[in-house]
C-alpha positions in Angstrom: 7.4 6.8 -13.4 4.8 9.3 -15.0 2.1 6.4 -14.8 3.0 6.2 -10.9 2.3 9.9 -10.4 -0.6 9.5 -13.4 -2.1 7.3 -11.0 -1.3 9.2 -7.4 -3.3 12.4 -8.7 -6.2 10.2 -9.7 -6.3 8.6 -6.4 -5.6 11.6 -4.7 -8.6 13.4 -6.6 -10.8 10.7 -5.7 -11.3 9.9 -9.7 -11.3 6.5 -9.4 -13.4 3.9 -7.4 -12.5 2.4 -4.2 -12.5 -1.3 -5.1 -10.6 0.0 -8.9 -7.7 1.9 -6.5 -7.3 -1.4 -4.2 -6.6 -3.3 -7.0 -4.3 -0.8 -8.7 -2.1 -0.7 -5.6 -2.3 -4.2 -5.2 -0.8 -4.5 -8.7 1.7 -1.6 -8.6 3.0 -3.8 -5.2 3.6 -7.1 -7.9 5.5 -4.7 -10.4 9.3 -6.0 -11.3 10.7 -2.5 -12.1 13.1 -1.8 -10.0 13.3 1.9 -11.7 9.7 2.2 -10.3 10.2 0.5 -7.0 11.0 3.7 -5.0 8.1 5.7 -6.7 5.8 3.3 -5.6 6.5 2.3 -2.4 6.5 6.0 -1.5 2.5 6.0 -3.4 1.2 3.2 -1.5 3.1 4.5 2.2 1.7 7.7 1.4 -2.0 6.0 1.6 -1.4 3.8 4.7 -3.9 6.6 6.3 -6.3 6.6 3.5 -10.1 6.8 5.4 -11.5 4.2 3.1 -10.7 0.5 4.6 -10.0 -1.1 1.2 -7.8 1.4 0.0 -6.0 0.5 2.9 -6.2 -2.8 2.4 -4.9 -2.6 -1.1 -1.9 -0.2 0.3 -1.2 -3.5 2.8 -0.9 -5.9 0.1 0.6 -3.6 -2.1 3.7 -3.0 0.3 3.5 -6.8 1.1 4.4 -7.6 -2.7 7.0 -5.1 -3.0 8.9 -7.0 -0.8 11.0 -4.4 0.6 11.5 -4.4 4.8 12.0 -0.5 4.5 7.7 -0.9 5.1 7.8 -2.4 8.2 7.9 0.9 10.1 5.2 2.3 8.6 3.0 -1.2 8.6 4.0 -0.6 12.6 2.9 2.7 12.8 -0.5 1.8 10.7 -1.1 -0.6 12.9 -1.7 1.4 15.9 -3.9 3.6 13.9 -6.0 1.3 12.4 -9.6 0.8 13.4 -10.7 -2.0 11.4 -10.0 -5.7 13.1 -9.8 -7.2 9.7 -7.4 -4.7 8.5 -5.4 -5.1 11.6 -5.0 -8.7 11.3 -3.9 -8.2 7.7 -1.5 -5.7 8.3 0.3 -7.5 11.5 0.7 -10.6 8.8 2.6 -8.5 6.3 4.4 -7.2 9.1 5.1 -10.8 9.9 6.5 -11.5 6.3 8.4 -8.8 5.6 10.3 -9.7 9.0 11.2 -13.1 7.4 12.4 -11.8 4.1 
């Protein structure tokens, strides 16, 4: 849990680079920790909004790889934010798999 929150106040003080915090929240997503699993889905639904597009990106896959169907509301909700086509397509597939889980 401390590394969780290590890593939200580096994100969240813009420490880190935008292609390093993708591929930290994709990997936080692939995590089998279940003692972790609420601290990070509630990191990466917390950045759903983020204004860079692959930090977004990285909070999609992230959430896709946790598995968890809890994220389909927000995916729904960030889908009718989000401004980049890519990103949109990406995020209606995770909504997609989640629903099949």
């Amino acid at each position: 849990k401390p590394v969780i929150r290590a890593l939200a106040k580096l994100i969240r003080e813009q420490q880190l680079s935008d292609n390093l915090i993708c591929e930290a929240l994709i990997s936080i997503g692939r995590l089998q920790d279940d003692d972790t699993k609420s601290d990070r889905f509630e990191l990466l639904a917390s950045l759903l909004s983020h204004h860079v597009p692959i930090v977004r990106d990285g909070v999609v896959a992230g959430l896709s790889f946790l598995d968890d169907r809890k994220a389909i509301p927000y995916l729904r909700r960030a889908l009718t934010l989000e401004t980049v086509r890519t990103l949109r397509g990406i995020i209606e597939i995770a909504i997609k798999d989640l629903e099949t889980t």
